[in-house]
N, CA, C and O atoms as CSV, one atom per row, in Angstrom:
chain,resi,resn,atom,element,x,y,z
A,1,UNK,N,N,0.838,-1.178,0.000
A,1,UNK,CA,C,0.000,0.000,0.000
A,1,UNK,C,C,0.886,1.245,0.000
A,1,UNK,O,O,1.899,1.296,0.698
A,2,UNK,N,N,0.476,2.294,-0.825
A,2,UNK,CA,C,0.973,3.401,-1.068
A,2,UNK,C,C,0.439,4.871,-0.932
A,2,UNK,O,O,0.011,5.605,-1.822
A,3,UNK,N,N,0.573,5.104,0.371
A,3,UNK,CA,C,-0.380,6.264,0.996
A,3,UNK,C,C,-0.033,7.560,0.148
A,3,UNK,O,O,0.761,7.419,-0.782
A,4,UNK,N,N,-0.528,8.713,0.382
A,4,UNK,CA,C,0.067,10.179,0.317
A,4,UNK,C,C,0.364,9.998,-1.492
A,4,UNK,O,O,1.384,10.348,-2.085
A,5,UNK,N,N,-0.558,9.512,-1.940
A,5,UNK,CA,C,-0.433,9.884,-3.429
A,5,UNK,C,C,-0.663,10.612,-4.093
A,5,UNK,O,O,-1.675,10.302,-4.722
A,6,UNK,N,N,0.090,12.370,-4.622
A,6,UNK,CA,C,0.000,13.453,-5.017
A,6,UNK,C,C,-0.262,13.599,-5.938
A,6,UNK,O,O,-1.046,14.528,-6.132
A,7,UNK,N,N,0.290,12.650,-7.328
A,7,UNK,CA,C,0.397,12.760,-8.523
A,7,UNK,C,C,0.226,11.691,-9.732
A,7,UNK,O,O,-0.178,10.572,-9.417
A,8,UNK,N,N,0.430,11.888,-10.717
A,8,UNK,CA,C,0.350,10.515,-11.926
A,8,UNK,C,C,1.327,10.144,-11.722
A,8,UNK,O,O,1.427,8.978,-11.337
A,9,UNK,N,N,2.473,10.938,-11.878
A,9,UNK,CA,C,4.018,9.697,-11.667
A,9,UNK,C,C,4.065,8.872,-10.766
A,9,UNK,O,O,4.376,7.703,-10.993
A,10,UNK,N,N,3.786,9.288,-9.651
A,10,UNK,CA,C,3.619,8.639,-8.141
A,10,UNK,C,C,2.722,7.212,-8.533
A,10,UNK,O,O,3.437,6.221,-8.682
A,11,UNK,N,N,1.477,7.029,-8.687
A,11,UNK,CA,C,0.906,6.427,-9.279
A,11,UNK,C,C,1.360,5.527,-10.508
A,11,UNK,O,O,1.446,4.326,-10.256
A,12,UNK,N,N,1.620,5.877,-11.620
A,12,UNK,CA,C,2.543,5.077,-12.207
A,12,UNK,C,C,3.553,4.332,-12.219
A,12,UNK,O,O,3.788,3.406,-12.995
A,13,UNK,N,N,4.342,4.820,-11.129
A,13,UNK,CA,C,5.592,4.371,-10.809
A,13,UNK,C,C,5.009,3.064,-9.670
A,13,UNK,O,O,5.369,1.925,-9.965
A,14,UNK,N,N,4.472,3.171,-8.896
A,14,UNK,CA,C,3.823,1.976,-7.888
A,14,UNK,C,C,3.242,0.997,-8.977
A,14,UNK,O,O,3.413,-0.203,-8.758
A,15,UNK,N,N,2.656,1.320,-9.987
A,15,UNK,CA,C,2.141,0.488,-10.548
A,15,UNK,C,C,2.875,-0.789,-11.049
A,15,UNK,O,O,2.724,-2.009,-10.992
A,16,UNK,N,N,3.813,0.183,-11.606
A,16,UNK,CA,C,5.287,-0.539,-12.552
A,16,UNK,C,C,5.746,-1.147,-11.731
A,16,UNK,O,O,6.113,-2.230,-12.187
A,17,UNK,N,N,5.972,-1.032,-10.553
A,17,UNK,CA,C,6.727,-1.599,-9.359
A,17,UNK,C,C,5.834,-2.962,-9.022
A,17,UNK,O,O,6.272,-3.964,-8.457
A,18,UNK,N,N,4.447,-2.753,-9.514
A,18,UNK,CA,C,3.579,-4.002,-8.552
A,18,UNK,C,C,2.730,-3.864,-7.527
A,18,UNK,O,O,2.006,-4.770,-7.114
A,19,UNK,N,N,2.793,-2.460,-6.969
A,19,UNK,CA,C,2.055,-2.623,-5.727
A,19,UNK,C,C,0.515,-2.573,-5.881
A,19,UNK,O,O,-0.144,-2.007,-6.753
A,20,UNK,N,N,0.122,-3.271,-4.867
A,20,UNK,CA,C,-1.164,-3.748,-4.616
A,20,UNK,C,C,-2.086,-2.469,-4.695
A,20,UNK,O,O,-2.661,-2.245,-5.760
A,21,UNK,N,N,-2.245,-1.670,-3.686
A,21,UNK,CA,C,-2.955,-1.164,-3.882
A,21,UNK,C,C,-2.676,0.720,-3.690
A,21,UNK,O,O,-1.699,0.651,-2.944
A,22,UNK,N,N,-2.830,1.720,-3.820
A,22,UNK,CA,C,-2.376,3.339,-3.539
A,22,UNK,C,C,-3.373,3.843,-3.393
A,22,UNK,O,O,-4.382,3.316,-3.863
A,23,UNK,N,N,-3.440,5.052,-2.684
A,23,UNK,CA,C,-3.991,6.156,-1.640
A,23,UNK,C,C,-4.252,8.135,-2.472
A,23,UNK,O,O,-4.075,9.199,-1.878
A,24,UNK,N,N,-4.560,7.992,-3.490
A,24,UNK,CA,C,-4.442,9.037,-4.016
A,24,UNK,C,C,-5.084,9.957,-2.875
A,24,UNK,O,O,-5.898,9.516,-2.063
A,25,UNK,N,N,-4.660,11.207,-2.898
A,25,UNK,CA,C,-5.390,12.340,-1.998
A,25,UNK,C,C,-6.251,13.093,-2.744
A,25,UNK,O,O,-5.801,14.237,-2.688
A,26,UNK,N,N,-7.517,13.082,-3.597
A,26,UNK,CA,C,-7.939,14.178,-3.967
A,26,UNK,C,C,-8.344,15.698,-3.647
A,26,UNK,O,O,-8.286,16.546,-4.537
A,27,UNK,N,N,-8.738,15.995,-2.404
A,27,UNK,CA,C,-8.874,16.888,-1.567
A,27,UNK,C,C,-7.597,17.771,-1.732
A,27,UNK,O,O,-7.556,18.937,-2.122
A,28,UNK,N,N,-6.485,16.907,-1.324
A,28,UNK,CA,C,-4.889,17.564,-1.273
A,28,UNK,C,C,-4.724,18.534,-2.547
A,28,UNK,O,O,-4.521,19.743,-2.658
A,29,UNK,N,N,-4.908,17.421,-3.509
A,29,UNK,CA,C,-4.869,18.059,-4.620
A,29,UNK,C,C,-5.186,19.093,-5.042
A,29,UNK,O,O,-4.512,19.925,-5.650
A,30,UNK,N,N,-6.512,19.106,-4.665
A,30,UNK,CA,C,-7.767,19.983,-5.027
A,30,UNK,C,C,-7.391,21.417,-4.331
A,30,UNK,O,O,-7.835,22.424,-4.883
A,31,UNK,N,N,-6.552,21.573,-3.082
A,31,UNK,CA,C,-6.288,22.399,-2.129
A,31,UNK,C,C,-5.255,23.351,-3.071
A,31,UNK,O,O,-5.432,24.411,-3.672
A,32,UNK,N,N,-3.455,21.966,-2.817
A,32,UNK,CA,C,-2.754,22.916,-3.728
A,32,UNK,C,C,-3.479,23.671,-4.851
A,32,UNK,O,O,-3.580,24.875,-4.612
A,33,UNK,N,N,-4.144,23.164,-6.312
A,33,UNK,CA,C,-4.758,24.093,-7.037
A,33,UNK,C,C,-5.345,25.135,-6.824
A,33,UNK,O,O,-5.135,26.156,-7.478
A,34,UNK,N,N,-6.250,25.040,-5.792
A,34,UNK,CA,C,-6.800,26.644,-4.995
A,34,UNK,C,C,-5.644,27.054,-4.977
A,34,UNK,O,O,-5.385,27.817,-5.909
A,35,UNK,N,N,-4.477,26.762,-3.974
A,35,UNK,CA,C,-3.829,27.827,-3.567
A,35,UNK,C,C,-2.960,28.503,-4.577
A,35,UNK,O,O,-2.763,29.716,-4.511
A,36,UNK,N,N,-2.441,27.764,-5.499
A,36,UNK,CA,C,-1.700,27.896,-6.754
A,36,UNK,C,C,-2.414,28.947,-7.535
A,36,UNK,O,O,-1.680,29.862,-7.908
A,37,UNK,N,N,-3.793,29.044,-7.904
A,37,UNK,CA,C,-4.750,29.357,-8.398
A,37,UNK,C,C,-5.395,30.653,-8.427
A,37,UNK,O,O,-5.586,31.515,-9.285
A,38,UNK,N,N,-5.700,30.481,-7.057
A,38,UNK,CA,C,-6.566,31.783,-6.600
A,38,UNK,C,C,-7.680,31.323,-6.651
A,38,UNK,O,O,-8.442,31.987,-5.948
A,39,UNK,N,N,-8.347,30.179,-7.337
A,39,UNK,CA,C,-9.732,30.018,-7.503
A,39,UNK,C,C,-10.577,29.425,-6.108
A,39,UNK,O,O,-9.785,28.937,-5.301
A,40,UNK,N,N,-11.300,29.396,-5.883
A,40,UNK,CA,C,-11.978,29.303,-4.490
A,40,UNK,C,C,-12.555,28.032,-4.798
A,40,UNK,O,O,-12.497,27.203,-3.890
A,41,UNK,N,N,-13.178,27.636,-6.027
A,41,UNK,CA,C,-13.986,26.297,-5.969
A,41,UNK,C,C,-13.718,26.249,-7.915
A,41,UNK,O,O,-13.378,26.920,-8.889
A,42,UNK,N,N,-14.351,24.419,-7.292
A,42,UNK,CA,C,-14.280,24.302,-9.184
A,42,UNK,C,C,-15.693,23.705,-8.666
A,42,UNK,O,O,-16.134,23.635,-7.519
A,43,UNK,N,N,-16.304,23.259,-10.015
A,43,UNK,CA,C,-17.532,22.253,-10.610
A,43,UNK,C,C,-16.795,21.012,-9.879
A,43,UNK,O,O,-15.600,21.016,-9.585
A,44,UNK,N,N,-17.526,20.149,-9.678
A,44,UNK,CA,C,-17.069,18.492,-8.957
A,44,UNK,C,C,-16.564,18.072,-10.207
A,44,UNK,O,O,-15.334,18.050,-10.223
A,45,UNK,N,N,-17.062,17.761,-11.168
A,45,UNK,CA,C,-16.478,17.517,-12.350
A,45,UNK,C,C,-15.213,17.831,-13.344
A,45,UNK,O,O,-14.982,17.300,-14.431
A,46,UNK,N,N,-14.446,18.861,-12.654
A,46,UNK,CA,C,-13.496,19.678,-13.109
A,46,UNK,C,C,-12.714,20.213,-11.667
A,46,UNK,O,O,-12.256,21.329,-11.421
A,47,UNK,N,N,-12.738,19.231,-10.989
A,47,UNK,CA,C,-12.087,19.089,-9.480
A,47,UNK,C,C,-10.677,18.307,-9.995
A,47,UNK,O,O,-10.539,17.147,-10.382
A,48,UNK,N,N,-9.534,19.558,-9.828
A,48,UNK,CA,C,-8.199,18.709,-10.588
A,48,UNK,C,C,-7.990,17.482,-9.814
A,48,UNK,O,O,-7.249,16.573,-10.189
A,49,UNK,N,N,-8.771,17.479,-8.550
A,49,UNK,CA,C,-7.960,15.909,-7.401
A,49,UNK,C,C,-8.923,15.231,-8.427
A,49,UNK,O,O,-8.376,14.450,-9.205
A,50,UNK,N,N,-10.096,15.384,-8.536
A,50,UNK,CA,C,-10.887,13.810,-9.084
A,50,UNK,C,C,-10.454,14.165,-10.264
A,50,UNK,O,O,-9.628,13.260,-10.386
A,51,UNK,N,N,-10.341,14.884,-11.419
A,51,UNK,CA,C,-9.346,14.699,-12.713
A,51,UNK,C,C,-7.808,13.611,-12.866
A,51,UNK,O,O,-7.508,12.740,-13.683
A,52,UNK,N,N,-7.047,14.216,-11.574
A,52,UNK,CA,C,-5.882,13.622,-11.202
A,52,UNK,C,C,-6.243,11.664,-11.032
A,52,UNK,O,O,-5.680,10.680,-11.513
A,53,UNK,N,N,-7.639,11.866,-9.960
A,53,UNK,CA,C,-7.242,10.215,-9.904
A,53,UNK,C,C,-7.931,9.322,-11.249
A,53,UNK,O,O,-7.663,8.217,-11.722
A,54,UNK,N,N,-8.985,10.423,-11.614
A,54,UNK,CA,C,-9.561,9.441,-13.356
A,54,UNK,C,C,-8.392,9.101,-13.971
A,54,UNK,O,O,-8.195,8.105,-14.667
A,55,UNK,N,N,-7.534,10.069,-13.653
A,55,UNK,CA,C,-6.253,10.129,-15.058
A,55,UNK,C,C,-5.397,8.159,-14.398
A,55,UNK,O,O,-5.186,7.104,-14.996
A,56,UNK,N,N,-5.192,8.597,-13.035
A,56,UNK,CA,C,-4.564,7.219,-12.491
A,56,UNK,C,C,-5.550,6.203,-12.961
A,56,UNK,O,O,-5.142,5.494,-13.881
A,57,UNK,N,N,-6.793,5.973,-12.518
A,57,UNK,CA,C,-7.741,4.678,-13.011
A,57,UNK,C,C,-7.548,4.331,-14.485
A,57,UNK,O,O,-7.383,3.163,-14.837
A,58,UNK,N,N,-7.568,5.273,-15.281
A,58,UNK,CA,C,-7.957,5.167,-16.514
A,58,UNK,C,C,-6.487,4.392,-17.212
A,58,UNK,O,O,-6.557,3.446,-17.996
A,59,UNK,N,N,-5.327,4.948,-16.790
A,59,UNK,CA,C,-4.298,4.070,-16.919
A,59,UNK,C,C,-4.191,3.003,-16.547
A,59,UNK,O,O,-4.217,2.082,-17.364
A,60,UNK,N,N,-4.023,2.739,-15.070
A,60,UNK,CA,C,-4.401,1.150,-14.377
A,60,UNK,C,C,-5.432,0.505,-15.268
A,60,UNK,O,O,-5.242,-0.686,-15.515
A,61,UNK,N,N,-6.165,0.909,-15.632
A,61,UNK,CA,C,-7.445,0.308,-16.920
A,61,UNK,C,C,-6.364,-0.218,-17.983
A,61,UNK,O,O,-5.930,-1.368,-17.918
A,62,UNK,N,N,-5.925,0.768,-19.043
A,62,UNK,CA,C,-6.073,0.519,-19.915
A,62,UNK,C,C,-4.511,-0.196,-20.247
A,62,UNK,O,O,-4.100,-0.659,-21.311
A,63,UNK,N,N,-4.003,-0.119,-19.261
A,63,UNK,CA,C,-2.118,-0.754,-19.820
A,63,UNK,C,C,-2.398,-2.285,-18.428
A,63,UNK,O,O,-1.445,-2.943,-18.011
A,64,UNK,N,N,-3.930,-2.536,-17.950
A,64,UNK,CA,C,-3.992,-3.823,-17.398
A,64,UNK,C,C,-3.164,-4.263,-16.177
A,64,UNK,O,O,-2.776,-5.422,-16.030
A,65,UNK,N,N,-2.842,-2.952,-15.041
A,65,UNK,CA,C,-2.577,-2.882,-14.344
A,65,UNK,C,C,-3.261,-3.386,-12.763
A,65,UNK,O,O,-4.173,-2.724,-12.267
A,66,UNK,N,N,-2.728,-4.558,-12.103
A,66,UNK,CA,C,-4.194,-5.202,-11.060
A,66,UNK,C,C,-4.337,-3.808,-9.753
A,66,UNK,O,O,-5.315,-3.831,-9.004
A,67,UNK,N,N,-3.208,-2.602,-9.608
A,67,UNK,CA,C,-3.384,-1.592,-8.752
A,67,UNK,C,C,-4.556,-1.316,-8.250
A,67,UNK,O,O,-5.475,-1.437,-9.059
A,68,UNK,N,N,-4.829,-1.004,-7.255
A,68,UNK,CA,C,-6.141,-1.181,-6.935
A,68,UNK,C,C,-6.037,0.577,-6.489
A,68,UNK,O,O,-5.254,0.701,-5.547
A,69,UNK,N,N,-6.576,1.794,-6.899
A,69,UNK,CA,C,-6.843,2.503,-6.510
A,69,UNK,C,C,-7.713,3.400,-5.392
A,69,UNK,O,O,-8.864,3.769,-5.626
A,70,UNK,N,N,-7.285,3.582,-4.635
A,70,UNK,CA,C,-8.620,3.599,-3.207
A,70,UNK,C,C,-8.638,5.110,-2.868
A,70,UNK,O,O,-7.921,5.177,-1.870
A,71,UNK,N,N,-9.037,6.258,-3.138
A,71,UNK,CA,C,-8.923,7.510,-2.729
A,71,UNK,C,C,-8.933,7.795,-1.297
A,71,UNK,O,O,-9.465,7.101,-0.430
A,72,UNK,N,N,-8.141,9.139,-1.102
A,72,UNK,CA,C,-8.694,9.219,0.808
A,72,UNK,C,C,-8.932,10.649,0.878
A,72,UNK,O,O,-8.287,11.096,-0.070
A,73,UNK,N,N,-9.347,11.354,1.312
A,73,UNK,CA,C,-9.104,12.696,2.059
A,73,UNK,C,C,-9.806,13.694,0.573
A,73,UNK,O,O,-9.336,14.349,-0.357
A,74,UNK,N,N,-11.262,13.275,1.110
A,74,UNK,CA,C,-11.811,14.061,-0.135
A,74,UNK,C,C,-12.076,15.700,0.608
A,74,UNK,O,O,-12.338,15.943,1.786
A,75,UNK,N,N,-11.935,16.484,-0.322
A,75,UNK,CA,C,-13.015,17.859,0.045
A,75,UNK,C,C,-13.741,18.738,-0.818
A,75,UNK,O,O,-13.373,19.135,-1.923
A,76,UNK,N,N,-15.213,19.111,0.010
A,76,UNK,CA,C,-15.892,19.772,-1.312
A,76,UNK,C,C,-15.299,20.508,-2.110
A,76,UNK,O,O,-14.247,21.035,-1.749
A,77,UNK,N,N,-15.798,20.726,-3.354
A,77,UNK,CA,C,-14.963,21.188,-4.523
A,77,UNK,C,C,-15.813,22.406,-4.707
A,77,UNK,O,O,-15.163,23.318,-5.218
A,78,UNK,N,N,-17.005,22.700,-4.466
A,78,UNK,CA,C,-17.973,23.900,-3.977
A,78,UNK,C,C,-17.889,24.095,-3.048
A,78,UNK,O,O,-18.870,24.810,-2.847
A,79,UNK,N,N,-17.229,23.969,-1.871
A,79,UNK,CA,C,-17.628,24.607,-0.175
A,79,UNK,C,C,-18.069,23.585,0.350
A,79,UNK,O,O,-18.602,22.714,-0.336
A,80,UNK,N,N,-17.929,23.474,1.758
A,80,UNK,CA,C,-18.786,22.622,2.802
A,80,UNK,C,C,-19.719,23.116,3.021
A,80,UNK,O,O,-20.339,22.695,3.998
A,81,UNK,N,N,-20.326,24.317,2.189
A,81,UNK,CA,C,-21.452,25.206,2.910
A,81,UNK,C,C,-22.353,24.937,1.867
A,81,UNK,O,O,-23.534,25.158,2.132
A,82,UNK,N,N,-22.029,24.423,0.505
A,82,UNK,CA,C,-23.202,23.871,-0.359
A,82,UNK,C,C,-24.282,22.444,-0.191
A,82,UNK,O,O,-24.162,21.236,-0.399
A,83,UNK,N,N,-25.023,23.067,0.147
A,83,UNK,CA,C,-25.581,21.627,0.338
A,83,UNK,C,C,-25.755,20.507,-0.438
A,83,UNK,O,O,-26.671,20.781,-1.214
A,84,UNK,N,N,-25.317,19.262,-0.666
A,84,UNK,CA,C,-24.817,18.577,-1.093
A,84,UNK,C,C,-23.405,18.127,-1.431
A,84,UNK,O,O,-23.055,17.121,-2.049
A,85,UNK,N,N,-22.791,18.938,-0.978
A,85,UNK,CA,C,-21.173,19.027,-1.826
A,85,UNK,C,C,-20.388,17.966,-1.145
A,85,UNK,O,O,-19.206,17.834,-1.465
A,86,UNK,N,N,-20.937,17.159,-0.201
A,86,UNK,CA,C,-20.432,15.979,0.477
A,86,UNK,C,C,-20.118,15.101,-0.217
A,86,UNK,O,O,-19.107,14.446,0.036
A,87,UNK,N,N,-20.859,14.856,-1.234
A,87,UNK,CA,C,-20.494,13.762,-2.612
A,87,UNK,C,C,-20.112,14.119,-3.667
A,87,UNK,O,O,-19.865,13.203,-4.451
A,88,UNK,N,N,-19.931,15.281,-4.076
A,88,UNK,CA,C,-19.825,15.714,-4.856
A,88,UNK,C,C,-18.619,14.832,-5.633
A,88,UNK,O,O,-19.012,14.231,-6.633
A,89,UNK,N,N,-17.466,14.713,-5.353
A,89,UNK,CA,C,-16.621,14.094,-5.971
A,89,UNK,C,C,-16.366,13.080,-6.210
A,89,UNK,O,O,-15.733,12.661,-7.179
A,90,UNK,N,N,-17.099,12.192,-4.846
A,90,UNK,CA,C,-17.646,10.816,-5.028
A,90,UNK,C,C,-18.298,10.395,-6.429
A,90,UNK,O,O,-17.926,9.430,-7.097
A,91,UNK,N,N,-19.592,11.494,-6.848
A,91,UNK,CA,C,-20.250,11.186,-7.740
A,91,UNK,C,C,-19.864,11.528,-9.398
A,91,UNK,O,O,-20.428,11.203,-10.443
A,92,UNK,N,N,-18.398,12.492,-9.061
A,92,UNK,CA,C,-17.967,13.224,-10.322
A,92,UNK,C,C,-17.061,11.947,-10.599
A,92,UNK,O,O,-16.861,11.466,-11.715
A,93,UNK,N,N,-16.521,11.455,-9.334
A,93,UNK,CA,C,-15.458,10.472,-10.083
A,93,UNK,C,C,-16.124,8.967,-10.641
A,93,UNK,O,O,-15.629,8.316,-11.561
A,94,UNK,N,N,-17.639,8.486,-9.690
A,94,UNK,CA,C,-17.845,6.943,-10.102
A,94,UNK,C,C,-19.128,7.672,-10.948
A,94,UNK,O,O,-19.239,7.122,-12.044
A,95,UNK,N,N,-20.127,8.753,-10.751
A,95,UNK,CA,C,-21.539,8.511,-11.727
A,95,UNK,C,C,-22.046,8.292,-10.612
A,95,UNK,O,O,-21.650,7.829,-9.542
A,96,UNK,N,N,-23.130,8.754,-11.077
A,96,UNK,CA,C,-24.224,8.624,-10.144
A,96,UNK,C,C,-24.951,7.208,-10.486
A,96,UNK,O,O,-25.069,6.672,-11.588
A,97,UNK,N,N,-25.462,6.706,-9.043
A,97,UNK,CA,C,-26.107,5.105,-9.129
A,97,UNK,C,C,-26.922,5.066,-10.601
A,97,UNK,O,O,-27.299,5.991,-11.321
A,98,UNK,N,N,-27.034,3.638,-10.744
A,98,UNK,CA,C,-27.831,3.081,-11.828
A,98,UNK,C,C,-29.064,2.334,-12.245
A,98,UNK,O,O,-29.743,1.956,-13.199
A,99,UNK,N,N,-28.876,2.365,-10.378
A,99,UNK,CA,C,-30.274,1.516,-9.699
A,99,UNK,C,C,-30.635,2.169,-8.538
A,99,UNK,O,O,-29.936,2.818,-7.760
A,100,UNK,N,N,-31.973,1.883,-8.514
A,100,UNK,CA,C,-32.688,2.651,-7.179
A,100,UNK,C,C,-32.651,1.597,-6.076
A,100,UNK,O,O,-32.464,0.424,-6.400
A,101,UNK,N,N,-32.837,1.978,-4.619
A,101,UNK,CA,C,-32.984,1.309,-3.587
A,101,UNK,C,C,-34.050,1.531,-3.089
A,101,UNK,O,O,-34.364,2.687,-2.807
A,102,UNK,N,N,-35.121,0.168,-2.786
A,102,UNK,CA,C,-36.211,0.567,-2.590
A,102,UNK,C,C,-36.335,-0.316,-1.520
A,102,UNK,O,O,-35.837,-1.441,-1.482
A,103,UNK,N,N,-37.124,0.302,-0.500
A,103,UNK,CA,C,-37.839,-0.120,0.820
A,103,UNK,C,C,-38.671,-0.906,0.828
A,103,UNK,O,O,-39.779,-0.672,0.346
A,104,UNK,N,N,-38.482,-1.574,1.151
A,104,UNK,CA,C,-39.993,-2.643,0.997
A,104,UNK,C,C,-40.634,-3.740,3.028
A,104,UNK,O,O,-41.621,-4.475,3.047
């Protein structure tokens, strides 16, 4: 396992190596860019941390890598003060469900 994962190289490089599974930070990410930036918020969808880890999955995908990607340390990408923005990145990075859950 490969905690404190900042970047694609970082990510790539564990991969190449074998390891089981890495820790991308999206939140982290998402922070430096504010601060780099100036910008206060993005769209969940255009959240460079969940950009950053599609970019890692989508590789582990497609060059058949078994890495198991596990994100940690999310933060709203609109504010904690938007309501909803708790998932927000959750839902920018997997989609929103495909099936309903029903009570019965």
């Amino acid at each position: 396992n490969i905690t404190l994962v900042f970047s694609f190289l970082q990510a790539t490089k564990a991969a190449h190596a074998g390891t089981y599974l890495i820790s991308p930070f999206p939140g982290r990410i998402l922070n430096c860019h504010k601060k780099q930036s100036g910008t206060e918020g993005y769209a969940p969808d255009a959240n460079p941390g969940v950009l950053s880890v599609k970019r890692m999955c989508a590789y582990f995908q497609k060059y058949e890598y078994n890495t198991i990607c596990m994100s940690a340390s999310w933060c709203p990408s609109r504010g904690a003060d938007v309501a909803g923005s708790n998932v927000d990145e959750i839902l920018a990075l997997t989609g929103p469900c495909s099936h309903k859950h029903h009570n019965k």
